[in-house]
Each structure stands twice: as C-alpha cells, then as structure tokens.
ZAFI-835378 format. One record per residue (C-alpha): x, y, z; residue in three letters. Coordinates in steps of 0.5 Angstrom, whole numbers, plus 2048, in hexadecimal, padded with zeros to 3 digits. Example, Ala and Ser with C-alpha at 12.3 -4.5 7.8 and 13.67 -1.06 7.14 Angstrom:
<rs>
8197F7810ALA
81B7FE80ESER
</rs>
This chain:
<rs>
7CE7AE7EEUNK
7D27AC7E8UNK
7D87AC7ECUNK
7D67A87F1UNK
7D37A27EDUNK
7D97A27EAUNK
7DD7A07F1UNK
7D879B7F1UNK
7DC7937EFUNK
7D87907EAUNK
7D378C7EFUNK
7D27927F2UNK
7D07957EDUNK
7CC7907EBUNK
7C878F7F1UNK
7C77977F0UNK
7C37967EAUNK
7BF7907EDUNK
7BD7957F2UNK
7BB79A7EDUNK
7B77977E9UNK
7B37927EFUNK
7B27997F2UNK
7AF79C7ECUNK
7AA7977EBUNK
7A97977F2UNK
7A679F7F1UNK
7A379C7EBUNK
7A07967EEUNK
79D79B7F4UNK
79B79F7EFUNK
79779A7EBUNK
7937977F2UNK
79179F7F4UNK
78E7A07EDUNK
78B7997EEUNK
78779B7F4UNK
7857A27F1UNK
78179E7ECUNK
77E79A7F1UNK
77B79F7F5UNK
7797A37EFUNK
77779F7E9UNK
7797A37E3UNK
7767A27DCUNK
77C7A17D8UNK
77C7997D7UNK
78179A7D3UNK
78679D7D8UNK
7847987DCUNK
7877937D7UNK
78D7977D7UNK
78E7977DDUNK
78E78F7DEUNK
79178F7D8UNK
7977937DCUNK
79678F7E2UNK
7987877DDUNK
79E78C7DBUNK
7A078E7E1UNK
7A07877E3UNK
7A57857DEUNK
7A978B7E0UNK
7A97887E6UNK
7AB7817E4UNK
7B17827E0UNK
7B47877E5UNK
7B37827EBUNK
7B677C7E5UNK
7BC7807E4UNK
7BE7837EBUNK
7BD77C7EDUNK
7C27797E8UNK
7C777F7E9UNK
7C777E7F1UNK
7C87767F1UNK
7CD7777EAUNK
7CE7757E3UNK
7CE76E7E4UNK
7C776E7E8UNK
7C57747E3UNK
7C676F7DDUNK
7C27697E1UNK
7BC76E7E2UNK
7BB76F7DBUNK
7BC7697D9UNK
7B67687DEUNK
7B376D7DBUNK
7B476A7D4UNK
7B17637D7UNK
7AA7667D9UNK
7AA76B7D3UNK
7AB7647CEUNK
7A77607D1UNK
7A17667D1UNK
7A27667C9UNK
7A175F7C8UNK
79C75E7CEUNK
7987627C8UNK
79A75F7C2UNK
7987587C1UNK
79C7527C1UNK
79C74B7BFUNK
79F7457C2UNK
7A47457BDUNK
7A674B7C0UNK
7A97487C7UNK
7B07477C5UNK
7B174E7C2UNK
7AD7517C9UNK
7B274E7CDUNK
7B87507C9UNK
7B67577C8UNK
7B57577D0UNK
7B97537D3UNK
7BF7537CEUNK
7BF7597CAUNK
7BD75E7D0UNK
7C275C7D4UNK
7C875C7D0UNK
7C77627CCUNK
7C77667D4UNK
7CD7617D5UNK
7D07647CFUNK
7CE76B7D1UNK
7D176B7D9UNK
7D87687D5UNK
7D976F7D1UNK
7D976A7CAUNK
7D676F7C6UNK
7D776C7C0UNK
7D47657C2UNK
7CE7687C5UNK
7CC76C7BFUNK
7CC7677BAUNK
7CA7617BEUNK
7C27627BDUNK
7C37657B6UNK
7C77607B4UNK
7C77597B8UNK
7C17597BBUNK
7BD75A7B5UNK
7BF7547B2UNK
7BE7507B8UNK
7B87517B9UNK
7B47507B3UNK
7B97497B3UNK
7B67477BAUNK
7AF7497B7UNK
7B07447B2UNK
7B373E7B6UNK
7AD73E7B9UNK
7A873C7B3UNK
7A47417B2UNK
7A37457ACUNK
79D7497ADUNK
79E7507ADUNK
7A474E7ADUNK
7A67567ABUNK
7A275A7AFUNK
7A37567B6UNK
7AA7577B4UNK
7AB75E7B3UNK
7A675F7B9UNK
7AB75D7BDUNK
7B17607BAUNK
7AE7667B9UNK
7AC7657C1UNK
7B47637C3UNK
7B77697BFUNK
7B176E7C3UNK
7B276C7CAUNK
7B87687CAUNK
7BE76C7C5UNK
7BA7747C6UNK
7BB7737CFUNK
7C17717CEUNK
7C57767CBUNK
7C277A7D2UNK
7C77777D6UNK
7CC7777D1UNK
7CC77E7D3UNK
7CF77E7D8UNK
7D577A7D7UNK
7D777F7D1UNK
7DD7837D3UNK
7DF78A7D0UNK
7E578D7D2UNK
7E47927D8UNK
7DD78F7D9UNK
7DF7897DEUNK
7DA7877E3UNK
7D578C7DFUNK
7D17877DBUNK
7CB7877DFUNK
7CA78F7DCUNK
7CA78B7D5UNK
7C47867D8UNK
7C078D7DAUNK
7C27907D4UNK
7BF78B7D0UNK
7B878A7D4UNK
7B77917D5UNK
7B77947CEUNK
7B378E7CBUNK
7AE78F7D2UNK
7AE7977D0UNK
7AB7967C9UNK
7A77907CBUNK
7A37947D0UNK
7A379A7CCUNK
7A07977C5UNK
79B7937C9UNK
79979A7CDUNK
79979E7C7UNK
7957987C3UNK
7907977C9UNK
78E79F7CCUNK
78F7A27C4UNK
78B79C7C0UNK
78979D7BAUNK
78179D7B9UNK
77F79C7B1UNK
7797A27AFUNK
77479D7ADUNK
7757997B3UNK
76D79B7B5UNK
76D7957BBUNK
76C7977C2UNK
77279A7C5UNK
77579A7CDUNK
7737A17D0UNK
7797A67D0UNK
77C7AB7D4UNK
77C7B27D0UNK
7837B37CDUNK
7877B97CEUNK
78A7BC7C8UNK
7917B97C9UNK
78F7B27C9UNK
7897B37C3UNK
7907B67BFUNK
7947B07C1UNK
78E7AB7BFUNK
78E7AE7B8UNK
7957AD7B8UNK
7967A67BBUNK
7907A37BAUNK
79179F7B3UNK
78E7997B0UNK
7927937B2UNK
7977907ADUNK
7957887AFUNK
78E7887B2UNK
78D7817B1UNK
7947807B6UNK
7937867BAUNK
78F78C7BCUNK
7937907BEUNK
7997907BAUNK
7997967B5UNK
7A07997B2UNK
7A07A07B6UNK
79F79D7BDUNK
7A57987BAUNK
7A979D7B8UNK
7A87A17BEUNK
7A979C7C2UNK
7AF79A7BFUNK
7B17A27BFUNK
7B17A27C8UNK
7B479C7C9UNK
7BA79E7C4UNK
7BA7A57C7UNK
7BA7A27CEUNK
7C079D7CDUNK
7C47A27CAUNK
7C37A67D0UNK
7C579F7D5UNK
7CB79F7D0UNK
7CF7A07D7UNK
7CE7997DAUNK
7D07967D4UNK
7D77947D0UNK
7D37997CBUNK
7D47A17C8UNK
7CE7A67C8UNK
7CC7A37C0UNK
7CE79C7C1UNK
7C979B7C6UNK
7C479E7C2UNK
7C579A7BCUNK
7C57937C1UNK
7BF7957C5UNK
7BB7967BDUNK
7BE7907BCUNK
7BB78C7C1UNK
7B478F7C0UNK
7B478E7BAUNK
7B57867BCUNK
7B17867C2UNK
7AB78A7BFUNK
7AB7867B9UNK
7AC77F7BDUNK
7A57817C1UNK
7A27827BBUNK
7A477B7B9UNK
7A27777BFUNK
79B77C7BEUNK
79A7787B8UNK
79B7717BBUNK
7957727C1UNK
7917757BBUNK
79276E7B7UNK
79276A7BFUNK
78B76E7BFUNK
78E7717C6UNK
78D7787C9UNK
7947767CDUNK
79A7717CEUNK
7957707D5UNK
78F76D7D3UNK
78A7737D7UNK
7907757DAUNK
7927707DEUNK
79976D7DAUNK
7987657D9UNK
79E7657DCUNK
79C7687E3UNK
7A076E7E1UNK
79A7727DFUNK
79C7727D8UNK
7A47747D8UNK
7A57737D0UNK
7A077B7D0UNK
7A677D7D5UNK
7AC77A7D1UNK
7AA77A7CAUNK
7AD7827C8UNK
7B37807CBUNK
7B47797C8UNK
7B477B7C1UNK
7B87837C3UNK
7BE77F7C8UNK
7C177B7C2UNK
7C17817BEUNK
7C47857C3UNK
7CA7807C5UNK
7CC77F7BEUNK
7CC7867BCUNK
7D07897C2UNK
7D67827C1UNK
7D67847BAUNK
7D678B7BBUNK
7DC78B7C0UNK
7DE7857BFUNK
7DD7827C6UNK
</rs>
C-alpha cells in the first residue's frame, strides 16, 4: 500500500487522502443516523447520552464542514483556496461585530476593517509576501484604526470600541489568514504536497477539540454536595466508573467554560500530538518534529477556544449563532473556525522559523 501511494504524483496523492477522510466520515455519518433511529424506536433513559450524542452530531457537522471547505479550496487551487477564506473571514468578522456593539463613529473603521483590510491582508498572502503580511495588521492597521476613529469625532468609548474591533481583525482576519499561507510554503522535496500541511494542521487541532469536548461532556464532574435533581442514568460498567473517577475533575475556569478541566486538556492534547507524530508521513517533518507541531498547535487552538469562550460569556451568548442560527446565515461559523484562527498563526510561524522556509 505504502509502495503504491508513493508512485502516486502529488495531486494524486492528495486526492487519495481526500477520498479517505470523506469515506470515513461517511461510515461515521451512517453510523451516527442508525444509532439516530435506534433511539427513536426505543427511547433510553439516559438524557445525558442523549446530550452526548447531539453534541457529536454539532461536531460531526464541523468535521463536515472544514472537510468540504478544504477539498474545495485544493480542487480549484491556491488562489481560489486564498479567496474562500478570505470569504470565510468576511462572515466570521462580520459575526464577531454583529454582536459587539458599535456606534456611529465606528462606520469608517467598519469599512476599512472590511473593505480594505481584509482584502489587502488576502491580496498580500496570494502573492507569497510573507513578511508584509505578517506585520500588516500588527503593525499598520493598528495604527490606523484608532486614526480613523478618531477622525470621526467621537470619543465615547473611544478605547473599548477601538479595541473591539482590533481585537476582531486580529481573530478573524490575521488568524484565517495564515491558512491559506500554508499552502504557498514550499519545502525541499515537498513540492505540490502543501495541501497535506492544511490537513495536518485542521486534523490534529480537530482531534484535540473533539476529545476534550467528549472527555469533558461523557465524564462531567458532579460536585458531592450537589443534592439537586439529576438526569437518570444508565448504570456504568466498571471500566467507565474507573475513568469517571479518574477524568471527572472540577473545571479550572467555571465561569468561561464548564467543561475544561487540566486532565481532559492534557489528555487531549496527548492524542492529538500522538496522532500527529503518526501522520508525520505526509508532512515535511520527522517522527519528533511532528509530534512537537502537533503539541504546538493545540496548545494554541485549545487555548484560543477557551478565549473566544470567555468572549460569549461577556456577550451573554451560548454561540457566535444566536440559538444557533449564525447572524450571518452561516449558522454561527466563528464556533466552527474560533481554534483554528488562533492555532494557524502559531503553526505557520513555528514551522517558517523552524525550517526556515
């Protein structure tokens, strides 16, 4: 099997990976519907399953979602993969503001974060000027902004509005950006492998997500003096009362989140760099050099998704989509995104510095 993929061209071999991870999330997809219909005809009286299992279905759904943005943007090529996310970055900031507020002031910085700054700052990336690119928004366009602000003559708020939206360019608009980035890196021997670099990132950050929130959901932590009516359960097995007592820890930050908690962060992070190593064959990368971006860009990712769960808290929302529906009619794409935005900046640095690409 080895022997013959490694006789595929690049794009072939590409394609071959795209066939694999649509098929198995075909089977996952099957899978999930008959288990679907199983509880249908025969109610259980686990609600919590049931809440498991909706919460699986929301990320299969992701899954979904990134695999089919990503495929799209290989098929029709580097520049049209550079323009979906600039797109993709469009919605995502223009769901971020939607919920902050603004005032009138605030119209001339809109249109230069939107119709200026985001094209610009794609424009920069599709040309390969990478280190324009990476100090554009850091550096200019955080002058600028406040600049325009200010010529508008109103100074209420003046910091919080400005930093609202700063702070939404640098998520939305510098973190997608570097995605695309990927794909224009170019290592010796890798030529026209870029693509595995994009599905290296998405599925190692992917894989700790879905494992924390799995880990964090099906083993929750119930305080001992909480005497409150609880949802019936299905008896345990063993096995699982072992891994309750061992994964089932108070959560670190309450208030942001309910289910982050150090062990089902580091065993999240564990799986993922564990599962990157082993995918160190489709990358530029050794066995330990795998293993070490993997960890890095979880770290990023997980604690991104922590951050931008500190944001809804403060907006009084459960998700970017208000009840989820996505104010932007993309069903609240910011939740799909928000991990990556913050772990595709980090990665695209550490690889350059690294290898000096």
């Amino acid at each position: 099997m080895n022997a013959f993929l490694r006789n595929l061209t690049p794009t072939q071999q590409v394609a071959a990976l795209f066939v694999i991870v649509f098929g198995v999330l075909a089977l996952v997809s099957i899978a999930t519907l008959l288990v679907g219909f199983r509880v249908r005809r025969h109610p259980v009286v686990d609600q919590t399953w049931q809440r498991d299992l909706r919460d699986f279905r929301n990320l299969l759904r992701t899954t979904w979602f990134m695999a089919v943005v990503f495929w799209i943007g290989w098929a029709l090529g580097a520049g049209f993969a550079t323009f979906l996310f600039a797109l993709i970055a469009f919605l995502a900031l223009r769901e971020f503001i939607t919920l902050s507020p603004t005032r009138r002031g605030d119209h001339r910085s809109l249109i230069l974060a939107f119709f200026v700054v985001l094209p610009i700052q794609f424009i920069l990336v599709a040309t390969a000027r990478f280190d324009l690119f990476t100090v554009f928004i850091p550096v200019y366009v955080f002058i600028a902004i406040p600049v325009v602000s200010a010529l508008a003559n109103d100074p209420n708020q003046f910091l919080e509005r400005n930093a609202k939206l700063q702070w939404g360019i640098t998520v939305c608009v510098y973190g997608l950006s570097h995605v695309p980035a990927l794909l224009l890196l170019e290592f010796p021997g890798y030529e026209g492998k870029s693509a595995f670099l994009v599905f290296f990132l998405v599925f190692v950050v992917q894989t700790c997500m879905v494992v924390q929130h799995l880990i964090g959901r099906r083993f929750a932590f119930v305080p001992p003096d909480d005497v409150g009516p609880q949802p019936e359960r299905a008896p345990s097995s063993p096995l699982h009362a072992r891994l309750q007592g061992w994964l089932a820890r108070p959560p670190f930050a309450p208030k942001v989140s309910r289910s982050f908690n150090w062990v089902s962060w580091g065993v999240g992070m564990a799986i993922a760099s564990v599962v990157g190593a082993l995918m160190s064959f489709i990358t530029p990368f050794k066995f330990g050099q795998a293993l070490a971006m993997a960890l890095i860009a979880c770290v990023a990712g997980s604690m991104g998704h922590l951050v931008m769960k500190a944001l809804k808290r403060d907006r009084g929302i459960p998700n970017w989509g208000q009840k989820g529906v996505g104010v932007t009619g993309a069903n609240g794409l910011l939740d799909r995104v928000d991990a990556l935005c913050f772990a595709a900046p980090i990665f695209f640095h550490s690889v350059r510095w690294y290898f000096g690409v």
